[in-house]
VMD Tcl script that draws the C-alpha trace (Angstrom):
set ca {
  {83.67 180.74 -9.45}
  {84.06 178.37 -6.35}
  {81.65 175.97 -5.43}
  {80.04 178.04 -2.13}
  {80.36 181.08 -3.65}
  {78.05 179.19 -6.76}
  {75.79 177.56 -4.30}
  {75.00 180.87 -2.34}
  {73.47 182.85 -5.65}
  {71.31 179.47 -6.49}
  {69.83 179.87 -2.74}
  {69.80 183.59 -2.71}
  {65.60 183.06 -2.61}
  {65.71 180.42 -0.23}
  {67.48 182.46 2.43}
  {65.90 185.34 2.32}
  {63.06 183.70 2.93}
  {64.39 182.25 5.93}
  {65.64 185.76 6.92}
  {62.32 187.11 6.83}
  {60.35 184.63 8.49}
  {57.97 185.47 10.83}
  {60.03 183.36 13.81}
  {63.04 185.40 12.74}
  {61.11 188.79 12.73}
  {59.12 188.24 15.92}
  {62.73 187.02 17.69}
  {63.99 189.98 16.57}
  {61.57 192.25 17.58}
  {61.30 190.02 21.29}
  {57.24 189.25 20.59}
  {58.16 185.58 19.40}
  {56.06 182.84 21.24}
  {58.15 181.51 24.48}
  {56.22 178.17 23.60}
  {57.14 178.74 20.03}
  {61.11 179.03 21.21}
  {60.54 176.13 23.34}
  {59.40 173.66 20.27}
  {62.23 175.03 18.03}
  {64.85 174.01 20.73}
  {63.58 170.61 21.15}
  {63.85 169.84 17.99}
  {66.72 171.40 17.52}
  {67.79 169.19 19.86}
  {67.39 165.75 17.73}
  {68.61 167.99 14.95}
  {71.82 168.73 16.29}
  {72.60 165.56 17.49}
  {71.77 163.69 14.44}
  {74.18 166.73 12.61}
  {77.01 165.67 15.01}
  {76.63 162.24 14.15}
  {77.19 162.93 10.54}
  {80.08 164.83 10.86}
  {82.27 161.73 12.75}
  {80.57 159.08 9.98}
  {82.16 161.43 7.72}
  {85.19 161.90 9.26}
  {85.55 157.91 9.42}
  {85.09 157.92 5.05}
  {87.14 160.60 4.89}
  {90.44 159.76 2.51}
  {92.16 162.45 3.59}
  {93.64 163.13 7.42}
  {93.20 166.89 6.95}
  {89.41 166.79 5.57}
  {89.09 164.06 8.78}
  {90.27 165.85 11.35}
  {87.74 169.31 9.79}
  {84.38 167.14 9.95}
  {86.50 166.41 13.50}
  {86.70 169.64 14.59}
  {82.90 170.25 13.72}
  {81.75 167.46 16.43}
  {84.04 168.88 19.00}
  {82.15 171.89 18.19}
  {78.65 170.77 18.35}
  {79.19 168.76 21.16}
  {80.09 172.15 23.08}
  {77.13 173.77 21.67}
  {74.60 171.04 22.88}
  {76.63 171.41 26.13}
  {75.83 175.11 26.52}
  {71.83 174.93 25.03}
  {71.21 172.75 27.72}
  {73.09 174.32 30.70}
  {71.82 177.92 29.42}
  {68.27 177.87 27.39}
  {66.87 174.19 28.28}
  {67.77 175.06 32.48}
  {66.15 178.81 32.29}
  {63.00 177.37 30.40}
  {63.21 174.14 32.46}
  {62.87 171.52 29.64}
  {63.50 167.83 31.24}
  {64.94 164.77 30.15}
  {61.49 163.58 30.30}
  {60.01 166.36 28.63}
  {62.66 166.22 25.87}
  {62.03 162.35 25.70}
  {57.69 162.60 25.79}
  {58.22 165.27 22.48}
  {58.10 163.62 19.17}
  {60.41 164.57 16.53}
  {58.26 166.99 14.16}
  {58.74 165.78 10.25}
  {60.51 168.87 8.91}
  {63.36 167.66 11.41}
  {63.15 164.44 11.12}
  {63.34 164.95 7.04}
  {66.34 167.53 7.18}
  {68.52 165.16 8.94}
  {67.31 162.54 6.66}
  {68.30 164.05 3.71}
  {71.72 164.94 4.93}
  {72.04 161.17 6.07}
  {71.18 159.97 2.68}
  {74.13 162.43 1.36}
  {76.42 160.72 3.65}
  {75.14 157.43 2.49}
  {76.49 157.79 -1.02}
  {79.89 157.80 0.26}
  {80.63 161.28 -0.82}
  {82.44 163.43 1.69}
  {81.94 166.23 -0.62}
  {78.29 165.62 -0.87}
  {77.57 165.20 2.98}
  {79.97 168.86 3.15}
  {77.47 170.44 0.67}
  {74.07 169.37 2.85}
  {75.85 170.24 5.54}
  {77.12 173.90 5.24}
  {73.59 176.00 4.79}
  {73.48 175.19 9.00}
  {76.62 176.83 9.53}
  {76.99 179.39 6.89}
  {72.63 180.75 7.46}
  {72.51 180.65 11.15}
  {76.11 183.27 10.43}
  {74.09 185.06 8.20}
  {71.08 185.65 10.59}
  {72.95 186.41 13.65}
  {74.46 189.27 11.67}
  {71.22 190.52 10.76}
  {69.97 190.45 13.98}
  {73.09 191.66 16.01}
  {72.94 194.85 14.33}
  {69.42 195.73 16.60}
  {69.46 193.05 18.95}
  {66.18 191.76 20.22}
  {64.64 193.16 23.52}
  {64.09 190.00 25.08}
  {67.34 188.92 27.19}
  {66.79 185.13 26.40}
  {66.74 185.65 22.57}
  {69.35 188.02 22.60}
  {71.95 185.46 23.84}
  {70.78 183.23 21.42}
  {71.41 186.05 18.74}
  {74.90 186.15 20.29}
  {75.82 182.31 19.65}
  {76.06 182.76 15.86}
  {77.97 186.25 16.15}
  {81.27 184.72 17.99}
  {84.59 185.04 16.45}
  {84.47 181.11 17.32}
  {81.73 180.40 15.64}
  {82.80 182.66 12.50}
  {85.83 180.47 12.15}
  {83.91 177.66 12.21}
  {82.12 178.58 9.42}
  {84.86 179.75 7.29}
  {86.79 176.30 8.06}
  {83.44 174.10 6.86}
  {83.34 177.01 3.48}
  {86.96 176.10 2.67}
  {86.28 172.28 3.34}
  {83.56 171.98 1.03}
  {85.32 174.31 -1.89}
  {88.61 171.87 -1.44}
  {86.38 168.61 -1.97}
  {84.24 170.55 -5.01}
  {87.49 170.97 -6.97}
  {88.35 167.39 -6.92}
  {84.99 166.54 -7.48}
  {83.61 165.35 -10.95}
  {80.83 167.19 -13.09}
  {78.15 165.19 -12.13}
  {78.78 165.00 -8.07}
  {79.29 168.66 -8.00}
  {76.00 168.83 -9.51}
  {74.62 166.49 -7.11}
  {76.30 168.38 -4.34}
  {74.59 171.58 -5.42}
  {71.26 169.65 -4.94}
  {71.85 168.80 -1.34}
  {73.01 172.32 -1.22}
  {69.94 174.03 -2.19}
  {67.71 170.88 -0.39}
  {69.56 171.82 3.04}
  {68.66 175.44 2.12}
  {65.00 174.58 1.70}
  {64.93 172.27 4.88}
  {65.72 175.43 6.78}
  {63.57 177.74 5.74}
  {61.01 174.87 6.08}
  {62.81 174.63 9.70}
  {61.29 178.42 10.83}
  {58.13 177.56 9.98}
  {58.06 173.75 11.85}
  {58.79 175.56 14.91}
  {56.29 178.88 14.16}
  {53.55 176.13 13.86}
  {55.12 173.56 15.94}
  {54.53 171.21 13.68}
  {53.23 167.42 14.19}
  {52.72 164.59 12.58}
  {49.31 164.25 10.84}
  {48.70 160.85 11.71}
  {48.73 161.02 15.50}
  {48.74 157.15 15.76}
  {52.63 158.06 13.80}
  {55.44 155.59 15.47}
  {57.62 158.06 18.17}
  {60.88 159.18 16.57}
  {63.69 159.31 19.44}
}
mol new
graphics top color blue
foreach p $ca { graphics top sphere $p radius 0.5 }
foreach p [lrange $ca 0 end-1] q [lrange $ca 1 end] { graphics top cylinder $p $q radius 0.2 }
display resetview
């Protein structure tokens, strides 16, 4: 059995769950919160740039050119998706710079990017591939779920549509094969370890749903400003 197609049965539970989250359902169904929508792209925000910022420290470890110029291709890519959130969603819901910079960075999101920067931090290219893949290979997963009905509200509905590109289904595939080439070089224990930050990712995005659903804060509100 490969390595993703391991890791997906051990976070069978944890996806669903993500799948039938009550932001999920409510997006679906076009009754989700606009202010609710508005949190989760803020922080998604800081998440994705800390994500693209991963994938070039990873591409500078990486040994080999062709796993380098993959973790490559992924920054390209999320640089082009940060481009389009904030010409598309962040202009029609008119979220500033100053907005985006007065917003602190909720824990859930500031612990997912954590945990995938401590992956990175071991010096394992094939852990840092493990945390990172739920992002990619979920969000696919979801957008096919909801494509199939669509959701009534136009500005969710092209959000739907992001994750159900032929581009974006490549991408996915590409960051699947990276991770399964790395896992068969790998030893026992850091495939173990890379099933971990597999199944923590997994977690950290359910967990993700339910930051924005409650918009989440800090519970000290005294807590130092994460930018």
């Amino acid at each position: 059995m490969s390595f993703t197609s391991e890791a997906r049965t051990a976070a069978e539970e944890l996806w669903e769950k993500s799948k039938k989250h009550a932001f999920i359902q409510e997006l679906q169904a076009g009754t989700l919160s606009s202010d609710i929508f508005r949190y989760y792209l803020l922080q998604d925000r800081y998440y994705l740039e800390q994500f693209a910022k991963i994938h070039q420290r990873a591409a500078d470890i990486a040994v080999r050119e062709e796993e380098k110029q993959l973790f490559l291709a992924g920054v390209i890519g999320l640089e082009e998706a940060e481009i389009a959130v904030r010409e598309g969603f962040f202009k029609e819901l008119k979220i500033s710079n100053e907005e985006i910079a007065m917003v602190p960075i909720a824990p859930t999101a500031y612990h997912y990017t954590t945990h995938m920067h401590s992956e990175l931090s071991t010096g394992s290219t094939a852990r840092t591939a493990a945390a990172l893949l739920p992002c990619y290979w979920l969000y696919q997963e979801i957008g096919e779920q909801l494509i199939e009905s669509g959701s009534s509200n136009p500005l969710y509905q092209r959000w739907i549509e992001t994750y159900d590109s032929e581009g974006y289904r490549e991408a996915v595939t590409r960051q699947k094969e990276l991770t399964d080439r790395l896992a068969a070089s790998a030893t026992k224990t850091e495939r173990q370890a890379m099933l971990q930050g597999f199944l923590i990712s997994s977690y950290q995005e359910w967990k993700f749903w339910e930051m924005a659903y409650v918009q989440e804060k800090w519970e000290d509100s005294a807590c130092i400003h994460i930018i």
